[in-house]
Every structure is written in C-alpha cells, then in structure tokens.
C-alpha positions as CSV (number, residue, x, y, z in Angstrom):
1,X,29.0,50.5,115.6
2,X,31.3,51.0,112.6
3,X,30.2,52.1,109.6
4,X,33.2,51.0,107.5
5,X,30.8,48.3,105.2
6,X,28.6,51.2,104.5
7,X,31.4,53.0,103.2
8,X,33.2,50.6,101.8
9,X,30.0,49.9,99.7
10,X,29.5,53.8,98.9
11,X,32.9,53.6,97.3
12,X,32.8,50.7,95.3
13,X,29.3,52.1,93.7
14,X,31.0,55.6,93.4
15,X,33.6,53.7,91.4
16,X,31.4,51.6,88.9
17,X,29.4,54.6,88.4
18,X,31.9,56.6,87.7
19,X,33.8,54.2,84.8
20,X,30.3,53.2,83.4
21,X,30.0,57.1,82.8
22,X,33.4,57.6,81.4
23,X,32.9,54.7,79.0
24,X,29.4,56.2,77.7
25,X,31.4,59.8,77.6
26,X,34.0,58.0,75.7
27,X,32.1,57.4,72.8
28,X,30.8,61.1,72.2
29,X,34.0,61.8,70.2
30,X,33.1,59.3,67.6
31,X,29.7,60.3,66.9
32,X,30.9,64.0,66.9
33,X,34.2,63.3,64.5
34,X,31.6,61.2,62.0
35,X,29.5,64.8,62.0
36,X,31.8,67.2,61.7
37,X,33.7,65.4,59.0
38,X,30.9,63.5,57.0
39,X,28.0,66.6,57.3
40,X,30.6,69.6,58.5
41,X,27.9,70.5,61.7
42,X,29.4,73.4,63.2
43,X,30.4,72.4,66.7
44,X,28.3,74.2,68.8
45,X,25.4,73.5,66.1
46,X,26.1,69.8,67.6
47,X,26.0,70.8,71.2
48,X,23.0,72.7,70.7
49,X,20.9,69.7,69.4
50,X,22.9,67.0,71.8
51,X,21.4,69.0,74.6
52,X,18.1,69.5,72.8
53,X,17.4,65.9,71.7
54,X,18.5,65.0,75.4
55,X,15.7,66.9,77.1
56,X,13.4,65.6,74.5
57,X,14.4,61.8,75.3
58,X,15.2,62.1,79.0
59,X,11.5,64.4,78.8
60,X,9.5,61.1,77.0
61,X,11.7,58.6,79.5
62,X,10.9,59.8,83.1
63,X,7.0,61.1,81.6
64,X,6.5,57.5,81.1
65,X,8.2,55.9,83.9
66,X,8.4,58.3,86.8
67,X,6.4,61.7,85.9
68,X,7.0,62.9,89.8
69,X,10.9,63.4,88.7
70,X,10.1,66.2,86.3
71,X,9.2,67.8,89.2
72,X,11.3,70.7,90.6
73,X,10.4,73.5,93.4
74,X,10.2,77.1,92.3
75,X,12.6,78.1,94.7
76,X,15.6,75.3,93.3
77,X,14.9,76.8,89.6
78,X,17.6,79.6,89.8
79,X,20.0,76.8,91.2
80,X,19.1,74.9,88.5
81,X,19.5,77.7,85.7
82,X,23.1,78.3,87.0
83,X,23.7,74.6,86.9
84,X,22.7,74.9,83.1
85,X,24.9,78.0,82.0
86,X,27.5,76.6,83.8
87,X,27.0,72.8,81.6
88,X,27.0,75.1,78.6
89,X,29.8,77.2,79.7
90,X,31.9,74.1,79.3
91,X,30.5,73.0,76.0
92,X,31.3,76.1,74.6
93,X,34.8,76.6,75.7
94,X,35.5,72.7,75.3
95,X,34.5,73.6,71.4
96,X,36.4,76.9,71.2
97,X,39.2,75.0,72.7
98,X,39.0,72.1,69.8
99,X,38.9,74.8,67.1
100,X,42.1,76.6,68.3
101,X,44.0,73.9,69.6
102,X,43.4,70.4,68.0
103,X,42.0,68.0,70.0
104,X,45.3,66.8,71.4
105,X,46.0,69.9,73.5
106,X,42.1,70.4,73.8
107,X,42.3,67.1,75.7
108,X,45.1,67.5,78.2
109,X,43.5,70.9,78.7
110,X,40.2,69.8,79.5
111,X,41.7,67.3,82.0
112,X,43.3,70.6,84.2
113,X,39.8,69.9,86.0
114,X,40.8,67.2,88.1
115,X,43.1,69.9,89.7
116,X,40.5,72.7,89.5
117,X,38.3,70.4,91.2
118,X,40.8,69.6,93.8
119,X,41.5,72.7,95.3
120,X,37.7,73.9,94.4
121,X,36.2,70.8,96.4
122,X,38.6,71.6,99.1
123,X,37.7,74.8,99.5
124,X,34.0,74.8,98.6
125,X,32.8,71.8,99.5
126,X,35.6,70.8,102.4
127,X,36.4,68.0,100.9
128,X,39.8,65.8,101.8
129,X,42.8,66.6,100.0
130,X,45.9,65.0,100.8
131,X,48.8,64.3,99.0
132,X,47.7,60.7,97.5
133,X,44.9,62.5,95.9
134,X,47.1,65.2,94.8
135,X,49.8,62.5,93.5
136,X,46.6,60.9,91.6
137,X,45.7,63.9,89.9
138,X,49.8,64.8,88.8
139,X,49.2,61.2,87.4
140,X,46.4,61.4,85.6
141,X,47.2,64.4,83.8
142,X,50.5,62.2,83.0
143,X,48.9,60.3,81.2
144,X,46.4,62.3,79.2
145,X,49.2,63.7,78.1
146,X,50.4,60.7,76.8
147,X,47.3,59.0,75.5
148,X,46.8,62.2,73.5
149,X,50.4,62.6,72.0
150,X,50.5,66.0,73.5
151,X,54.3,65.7,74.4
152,X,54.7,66.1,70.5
153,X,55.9,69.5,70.3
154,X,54.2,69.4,67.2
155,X,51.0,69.6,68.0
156,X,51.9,72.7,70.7
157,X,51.2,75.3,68.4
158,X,48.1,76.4,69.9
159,X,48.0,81.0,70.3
160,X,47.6,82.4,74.3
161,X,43.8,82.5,73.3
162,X,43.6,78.8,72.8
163,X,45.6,77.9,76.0
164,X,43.1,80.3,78.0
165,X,39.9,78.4,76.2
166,X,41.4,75.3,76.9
167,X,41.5,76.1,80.4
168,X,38.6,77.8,81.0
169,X,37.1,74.6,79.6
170,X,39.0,72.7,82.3
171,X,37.6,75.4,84.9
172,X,33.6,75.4,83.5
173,X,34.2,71.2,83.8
174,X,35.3,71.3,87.3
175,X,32.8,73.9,88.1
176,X,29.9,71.3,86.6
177,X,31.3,68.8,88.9
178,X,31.4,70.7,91.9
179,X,27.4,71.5,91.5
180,X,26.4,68.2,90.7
181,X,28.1,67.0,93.8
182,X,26.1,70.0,95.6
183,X,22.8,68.8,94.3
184,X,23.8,65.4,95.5
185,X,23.9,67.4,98.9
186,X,20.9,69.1,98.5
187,X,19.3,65.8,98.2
188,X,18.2,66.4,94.2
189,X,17.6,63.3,92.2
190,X,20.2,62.6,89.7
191,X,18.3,62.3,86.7
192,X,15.8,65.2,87.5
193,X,18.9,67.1,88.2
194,X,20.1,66.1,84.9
195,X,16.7,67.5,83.1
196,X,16.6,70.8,84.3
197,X,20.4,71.4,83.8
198,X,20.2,70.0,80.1
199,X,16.9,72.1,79.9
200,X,19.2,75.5,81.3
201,X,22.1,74.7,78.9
202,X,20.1,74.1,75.9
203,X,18.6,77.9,76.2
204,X,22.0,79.2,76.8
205,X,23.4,77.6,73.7
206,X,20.6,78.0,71.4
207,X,21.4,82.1,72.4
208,X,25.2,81.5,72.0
209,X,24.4,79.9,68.6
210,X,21.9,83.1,67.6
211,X,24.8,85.9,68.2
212,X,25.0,88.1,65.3
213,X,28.2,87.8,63.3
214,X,29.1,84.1,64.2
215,X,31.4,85.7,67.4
216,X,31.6,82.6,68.7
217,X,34.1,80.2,66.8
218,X,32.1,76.6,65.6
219,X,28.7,78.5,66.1
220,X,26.1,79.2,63.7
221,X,26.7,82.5,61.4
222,X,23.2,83.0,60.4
223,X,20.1,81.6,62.3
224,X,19.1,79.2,59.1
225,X,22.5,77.0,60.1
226,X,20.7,76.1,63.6
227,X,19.0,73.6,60.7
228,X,22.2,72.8,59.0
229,X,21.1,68.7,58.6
230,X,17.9,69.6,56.5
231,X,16.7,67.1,55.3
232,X,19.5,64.7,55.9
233,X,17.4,61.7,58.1
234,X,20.8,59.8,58.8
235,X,22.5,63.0,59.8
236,X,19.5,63.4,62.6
237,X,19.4,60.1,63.6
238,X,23.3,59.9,64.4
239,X,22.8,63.4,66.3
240,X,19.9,62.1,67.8
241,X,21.6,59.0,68.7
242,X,24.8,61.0,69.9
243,X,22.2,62.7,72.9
244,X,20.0,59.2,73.7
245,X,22.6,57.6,74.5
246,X,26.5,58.2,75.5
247,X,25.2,61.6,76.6
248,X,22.6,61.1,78.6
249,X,23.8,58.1,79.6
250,X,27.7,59.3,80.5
251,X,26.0,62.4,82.6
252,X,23.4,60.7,84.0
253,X,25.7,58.0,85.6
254,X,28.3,61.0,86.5
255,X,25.3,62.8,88.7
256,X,24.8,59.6,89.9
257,X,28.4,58.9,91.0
258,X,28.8,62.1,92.6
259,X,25.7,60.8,95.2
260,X,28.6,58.7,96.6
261,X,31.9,59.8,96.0
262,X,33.8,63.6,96.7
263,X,33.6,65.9,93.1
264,X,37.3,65.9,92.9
265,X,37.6,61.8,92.7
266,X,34.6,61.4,90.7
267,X,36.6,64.2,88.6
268,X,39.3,62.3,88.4
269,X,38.1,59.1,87.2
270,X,37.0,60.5,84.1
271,X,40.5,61.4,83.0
272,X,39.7,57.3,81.6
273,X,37.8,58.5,79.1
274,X,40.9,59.1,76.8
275,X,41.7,55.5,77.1
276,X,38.3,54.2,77.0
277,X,38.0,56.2,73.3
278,X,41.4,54.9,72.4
279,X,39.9,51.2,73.0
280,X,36.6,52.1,71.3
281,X,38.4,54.0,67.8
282,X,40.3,50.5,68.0
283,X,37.3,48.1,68.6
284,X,35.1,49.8,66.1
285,X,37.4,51.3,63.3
286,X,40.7,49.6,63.3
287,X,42.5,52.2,64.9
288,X,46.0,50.9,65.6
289,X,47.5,51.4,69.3
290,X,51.0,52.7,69.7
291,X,53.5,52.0,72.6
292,X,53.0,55.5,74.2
293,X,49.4,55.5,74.4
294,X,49.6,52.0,75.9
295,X,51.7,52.9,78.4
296,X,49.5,56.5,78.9
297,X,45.9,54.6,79.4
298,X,48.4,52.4,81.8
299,X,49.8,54.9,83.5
300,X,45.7,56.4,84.4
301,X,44.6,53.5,85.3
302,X,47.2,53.2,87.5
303,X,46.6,56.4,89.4
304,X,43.1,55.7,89.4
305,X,43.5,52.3,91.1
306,X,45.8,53.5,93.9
307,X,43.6,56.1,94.3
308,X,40.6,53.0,95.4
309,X,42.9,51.4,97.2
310,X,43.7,54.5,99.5
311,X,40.2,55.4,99.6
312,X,39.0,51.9,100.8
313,X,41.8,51.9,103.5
314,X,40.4,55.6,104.6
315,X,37.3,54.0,105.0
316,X,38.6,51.2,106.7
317,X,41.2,53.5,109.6
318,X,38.8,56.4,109.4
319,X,35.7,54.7,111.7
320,X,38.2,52.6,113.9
321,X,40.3,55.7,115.0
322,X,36.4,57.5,115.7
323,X,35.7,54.4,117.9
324,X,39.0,54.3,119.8
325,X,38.7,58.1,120.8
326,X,35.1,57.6,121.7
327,X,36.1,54.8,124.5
328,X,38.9,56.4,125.3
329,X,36.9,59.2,126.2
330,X,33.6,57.7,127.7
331,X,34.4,56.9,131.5
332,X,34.4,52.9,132.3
C-alpha cells in the first residue's frame, strides 16, 4: 500500500513547523538591537543569559507539565554536551561575525549554511540532493543577499577575519542542524533535546564569557560585566523575554521540524527569517520597505515554495515507482 498521504502529511507539518520557527527566530534581532543600543549588553553577555533564562523557563515548563522529559540517559549526555558546544559555537561566531562585519554581511554569511547543510546532510546523513534542491539553496542565498542590501559594495568592507567568522558561523549553524536532525533519528524528544543542548551551550558560554582579557570580541572583559543589567528590572525582563519566547520558541519548533523534514530543507527554510524581520521592523516600528528588499523576501519565498512543490511530487512519484518494480518483480 502506498504511503504517499503519510508523506505528504510529514511534509506539510515539516513546512508549518519550519516557518512558525523562522517567524519566532525573526524576532530575536529586535529584542537584541533594543539591548545592545538602549543598555550596550555586550553580545555574548546577551547570549549567555538568552540561553540561561531559556533552561530556567523551558526547566519550570516541562517540571510542571511533563517532568519525564527532563529525563536523559547517562550514556546520550556526551551526545548531548557536543550538541551544546556546538549551539554555542554558532552563537559565538554569529556575534564575532556581527562585530566585524555589520549585520548585512553577517546575514548573507550566516545563510552559507543552507549549502553547508547540503553537502553535510548528503554526506552524513545520506540525504537527497539533486539539483532542485541545489537551485533552491543558489536562490535563497539570492535573496538574503538582497533583503540585506549586501550587494552594496558599501557595506563589503568586512577584513579576511570577519569573512572567516562569518562563515564559520554559517558552518557551526549547519552543524546544529545536522545534530538536531540526528537526535530526531535517534528518536530524542524535541524539547528534551532542546534542554540539554541549551543546558551544554550555556556552560560553554558562561566560560567563553570568563576568558581573561576579553579575547573574545562582544564578551565580557572582567567577570563583574556577566551582571552588566544590575539593577535595571526592564533591562532583565526584555532579556528575559528575548529567551521565553522567540528563542525557545524558534528552536523548539526547528527541533521539531527536523522530526519530519531532511536538515538541509528544514535549513533552508529559515533563510525566511530575513523577510519575516523585515515584516516585523515594519509592523512594529515603522520601518519603511524598499523595492529591493521586496523583491529579495520575493525572490525566497519563491525558492522555498518550489522547493514544496518538488518535494510533494517526490512524495507522490517516489512510492508509485516502489510499487510498480515490486509487481513487476513478484511472479503472477
């Protein structure tokens, strides 16, 4: 019997998934600009408590609702600790790649993980990759590129440093995607995956934060500036409000998404949230719209759509050409 409903179903739940997250993702950038420019956080002071207060809520969440998800076997813990450096891997380069970059070419950058995640899925995980998908991703990354003005050459006046810390923040994002599709595999619940990785990160960037000297561009310089809010209750309410909710919520529903869908599209679906922020900064502060940007959250859109359609007609060819070989190879 064919399967193709199941599938069908799989996809379109990937899909809403997968926007729903890149929505709630979307919004991180205007709770982070409001700190960085109303209370001067240092960046990876930010990421630190984003992670923090996200254990802490997702920790008071599942205690009450589900306590058996806070459960995790010894023997998945290392998994689980990689999982986290890797989560604060990304944050750290994504930061070092705003500070030396702007967050133009920070952007565009980041978005190099749809290809990482590609070829990585392909060859990791053995996932399909054909040329629609490859035509998706040359698409996408189209029109990031044009969402985020990066074909200004103005704003290419980023050092080799910041191009490698861009990438490298591409590479730790694709990386983060390839694991969560992996504990998807392994049969991990989402949201207890999502605990113990925010747990992991949270440790790693509390040391990143700790290193003498401030080595770390956007870190803390001295070990009082992990407090940097003091007694600012608005200022920890908006960071507190940054991790409750677009955080947990955006990579919650990613984990999520990658329990139906291959790393590399569930990847590339997020290269939205550029045009869902656009949409936001419009709705919320007046920010005015040009003609390129239009035509760049068009042009991602675009590629993501033809990506469903493909998908969906996989699905739909896939099980009927398994069911024609099989009679044509069972006798009578």
């Amino acid at each position: 019997m064919s399967n193709q409903p199941a599938q069908q179903s799989n996809l379109s739940r990937g899909y809403l998934f997968a926007f729903i997250s890149s929505a709630f993702l979307s919004t991180t950038a205007i709770f982070i600009r409001h700190l960085s420019q109303t209370y001067h956080v240092p960046s990876l002071v930010v990421a630190f408590w984003r992670d923090a207060f996200a254990v802490l809520t997702l920790l008071t969440i599942l205690g009450f609702v589900q306590p058996r998800l806070l459960r995790m076997d010894r023997r998945h813990l290392f998994y689980m600790v990689g999982y986290g450096f890797v989560l604060a891997f990304f944050n750290a380069f994504w930061t070092l790649s705003v500070s030396l970059n702007g967050a133009a070419i920070a952007t565009v950058l980041v978005y190099s993980s749809t290809a990482f995640t590609a070829l990585l899925g392909w060859w990791i995980l053995k996932e399909r990759l054909d040329w629609v998908k490859l035509l998706a991703v040359i698409v996408c990354l189209g029109g990031c590129a044009l969402v985020s003005g990066a074909l200004e050459q103005s704003v290419w006046n980023a050092n080799l440093g910041g191009i490698l810390a861009g990438i490298l923040s591409g590479l730790g994002y694709a990386f983060y995607s390839l694991m969560g599709r992996s504990a998807s595999q392994r049969g991990f619940n989402p949201w207890t995956t999502l605990f113990y990785t925010f747990c992991f990160a949270t440790i790693f960037l509390l040391f990143f934060n700790l290193l003498p000297g401030g080595i770390i561009p956007g870190a803390a310089t001295r070990p009082a500036d992990i407090f940097w809010l003091g007694n600012s209750l608005v200022g920890w309410g908006i960071l507190f409000l940054l991790a409750a909710v677009p955080t947990l919520a955006g990579f919650g529903f990613y984990n999520v998404c990658l329990g139906y869908l291959p790393s590399s599209i569930a990847n590339l679906i997020l290269t939205t949230e550029p045009a869902f922020t656009l949409l936001t900064a419009y709705i919320l502060l007046g920010e005015r719209l040009n003609a390129i940007q239009i035509i760049g959250s068009l042009t991602i859109l675009s590629g993501v759509i033809a990506l469903r359609v493909y998908e969906g007609w996989s699905a739909g060819k896939i099980p009927a050409e398994m069911t024609n070989t099989v009679d044509a190879v069972l006798p009578g």
